[in-house]
N, C-alpha and C positions, 0 to 999 in steps of 0.2 A: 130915694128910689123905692115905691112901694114892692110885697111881693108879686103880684099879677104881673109889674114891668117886668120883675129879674126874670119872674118864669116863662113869660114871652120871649125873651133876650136868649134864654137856656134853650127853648124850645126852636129858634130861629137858627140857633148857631150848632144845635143837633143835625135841626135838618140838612144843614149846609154838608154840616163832615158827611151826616149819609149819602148825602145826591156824590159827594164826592166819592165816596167808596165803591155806591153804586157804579159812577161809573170809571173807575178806578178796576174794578173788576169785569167789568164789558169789556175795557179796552183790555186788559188782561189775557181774557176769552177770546178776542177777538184776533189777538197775536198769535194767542194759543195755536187756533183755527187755522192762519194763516201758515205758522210753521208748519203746521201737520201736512198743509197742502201743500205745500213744497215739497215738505220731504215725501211726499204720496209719488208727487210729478218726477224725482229726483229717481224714486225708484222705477215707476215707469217706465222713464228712458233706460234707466240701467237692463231692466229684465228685457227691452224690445235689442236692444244692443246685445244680448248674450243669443237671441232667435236668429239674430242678423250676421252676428259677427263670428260666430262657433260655424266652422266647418263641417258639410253635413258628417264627414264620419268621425268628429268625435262629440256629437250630440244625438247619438240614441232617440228612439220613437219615444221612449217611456218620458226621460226628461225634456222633448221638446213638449209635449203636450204638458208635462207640471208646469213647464213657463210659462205658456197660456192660459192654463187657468191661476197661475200668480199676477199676470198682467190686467185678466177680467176681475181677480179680487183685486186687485189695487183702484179698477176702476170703479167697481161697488163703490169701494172705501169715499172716493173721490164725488161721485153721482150722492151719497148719503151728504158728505160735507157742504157738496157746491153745486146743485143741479146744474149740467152748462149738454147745451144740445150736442156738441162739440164731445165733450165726453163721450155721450150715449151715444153716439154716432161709432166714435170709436169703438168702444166696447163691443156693438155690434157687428161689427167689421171684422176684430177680433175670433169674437165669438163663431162666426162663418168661418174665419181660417184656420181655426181648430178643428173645425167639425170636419172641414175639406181634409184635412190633415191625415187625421182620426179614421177615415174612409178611405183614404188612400190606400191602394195596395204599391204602388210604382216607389221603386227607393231613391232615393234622392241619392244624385251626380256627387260623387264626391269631389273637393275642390283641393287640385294640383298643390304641392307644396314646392313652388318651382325656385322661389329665391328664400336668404335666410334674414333679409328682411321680413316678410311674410312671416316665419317662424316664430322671431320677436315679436311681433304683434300680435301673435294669436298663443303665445306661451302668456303675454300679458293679460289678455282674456279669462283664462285659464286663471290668473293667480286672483283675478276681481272674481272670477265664477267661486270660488274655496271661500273668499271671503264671506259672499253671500251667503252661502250656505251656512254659513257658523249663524251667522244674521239670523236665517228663515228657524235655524235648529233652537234658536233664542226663544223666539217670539211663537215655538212649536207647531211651527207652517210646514216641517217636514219630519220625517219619522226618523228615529236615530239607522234603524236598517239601510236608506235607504241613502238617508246623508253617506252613512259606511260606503256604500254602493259607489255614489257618484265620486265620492274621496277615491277611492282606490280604481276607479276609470282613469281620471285625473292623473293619479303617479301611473298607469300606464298610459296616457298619451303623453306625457312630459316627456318618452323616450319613444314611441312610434312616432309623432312629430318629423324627430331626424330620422328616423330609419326612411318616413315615408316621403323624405326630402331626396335625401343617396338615390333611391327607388326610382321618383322620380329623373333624376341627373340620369342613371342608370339606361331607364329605358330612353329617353332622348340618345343618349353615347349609340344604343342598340340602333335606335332608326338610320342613325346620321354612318353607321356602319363600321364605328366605332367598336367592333365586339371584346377586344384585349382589356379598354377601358371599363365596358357596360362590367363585365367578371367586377373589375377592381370595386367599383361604385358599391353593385348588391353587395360585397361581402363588405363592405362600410357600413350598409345598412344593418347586415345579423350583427356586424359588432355593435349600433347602438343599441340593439335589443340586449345584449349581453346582460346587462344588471336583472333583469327580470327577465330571464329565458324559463326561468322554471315555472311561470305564469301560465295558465292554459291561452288566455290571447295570444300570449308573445311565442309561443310555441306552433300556433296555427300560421303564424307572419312568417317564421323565422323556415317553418318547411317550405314555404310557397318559396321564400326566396333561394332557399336552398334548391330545388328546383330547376330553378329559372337558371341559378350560376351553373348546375349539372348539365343541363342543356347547351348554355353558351360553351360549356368547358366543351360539350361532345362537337359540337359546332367548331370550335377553334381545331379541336384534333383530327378532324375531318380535313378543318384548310390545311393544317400543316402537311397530312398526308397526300393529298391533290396536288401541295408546292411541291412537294418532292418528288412525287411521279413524273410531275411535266419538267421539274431539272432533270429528275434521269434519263427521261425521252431526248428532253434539249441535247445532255453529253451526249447520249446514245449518238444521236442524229449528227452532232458534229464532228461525233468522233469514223461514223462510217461516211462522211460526208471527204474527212480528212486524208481515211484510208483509199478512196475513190478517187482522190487527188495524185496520193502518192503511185497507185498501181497506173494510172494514165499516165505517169511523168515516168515510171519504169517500161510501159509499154510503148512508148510516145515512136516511131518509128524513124523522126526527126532526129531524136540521139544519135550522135554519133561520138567516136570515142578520138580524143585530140589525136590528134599526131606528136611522136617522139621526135624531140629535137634534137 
């Protein structure tokens, strides 16, 4: 075998491992790509699930607007990998319900904590929202201030939650006229705040309901004193009712007195 053959031979069987390398590393690239988009769509759903599934009063003006702009940068991220009209579409869509948002002066309805199923599901929200955030505080998408911030919202709604479950039970008792129970409810409620009473939120919660029970308490001492007036009247009444009885049965003119045997 001369040399020109071996070196045709070397240069045939070069080019082979490169084309293979070549794409050896496209398809690489190309996994690469696809996992990024996944996990881009992964978070997507996760941040549109925290806009949707967080009750408006334990998600603040400041951090609903950071979700949406974490939703529109994830879409960026996503429109740079993968143009899809579908994206942009959304994105823009987004983009408007932020802006609507942002302008809004009207607060949003806060959502009844009426069963403790409910409770569970939305303390689970809660422990995925913490997560995140270590996540975002990683990758330096949020500031340590403010991660601080939303951390210590978090350990106070993990205990308004119940309070503003009781709350609710409470005022339901109140409607239905239940007033002896609605007392027992709210003060279930100041006892969940108990671990963080000395919190400035948990002390604006914890007056209001204090409040509410002074009220109900002034309200019961009211009925009890109205029941008691109308038994006093009631005796009253049957007892001059009794003696009106007896003084006709002594003046009755029909008596007469037996005869002696």
């Amino acid at each position: 075998m001369t040399a020109i053959t071996v070196t045709v031979l070397l240069l045939i069987i070069g080019g082979f491992i490169a084309f293979a390398i070549v794409l050896q590393l496209k398809e690489q690239a190309r996994l690469a790509k696809m996992r990024k988009i996944s996990k881009l769509n992964n978070q997507l759903r996760q941040v549109r699930r925290y806009l949707d599934d967080l009750p408006p009063q334990y998600q603040p003006k400041d951090m609903r607007l950071w979700l949406f702009s974490r939703t529109i940068a994830i879409c960026d991220e996503l429109i740079a990998l993968q143009p899809d009209d579908n994206i942009k579409r959304r994105r823009r869509q987004l983009a408007q319900e932020m802006s609507e948002f942002q302008k809004s002066k009207q607060k949003r309805r806060a959502k009844p904590m009426s069963d403790e199923v409910m409770i569970v599901e939305v303390k689970r929200v809660f422990e995925s929202f913490r997560t995140f955030l270590i996540s975002a505080k990683r990758d330096k998408l949020i500031s340590d201030d403010i991660m601080r911030r939303y951390n210590d919202l978090f350990d106070f709604y993990d205990h308004k939650i119940s309070a503003d479950h009781f709350a609710y039970l409470a005022r339901q008792a109140f409607l239905s006229g239940k007033i002896e129970k609605a007392g027992e409810l709210y003060r279930d409620a100041i006892g969940q705040l108990a671990p963080i009473k000395d919190s400035v939120e948990a002390k604006t919660i914890i007056s209001k309901y204090e409040d509410l029970l002074k009220e109900i308490e002034e309200d019961l001492a009211m009925q009890r004193l109205e029941a008691q007036a109308v038994r006093e009247d009631t005796d009253a009444e049957n007892e001059k009712e009794l003696n009106d009885e007896w003084s006709k049965f002594i003046d009755d003119n029909t008596f007469t007195e037996k005869k002696r045997f």
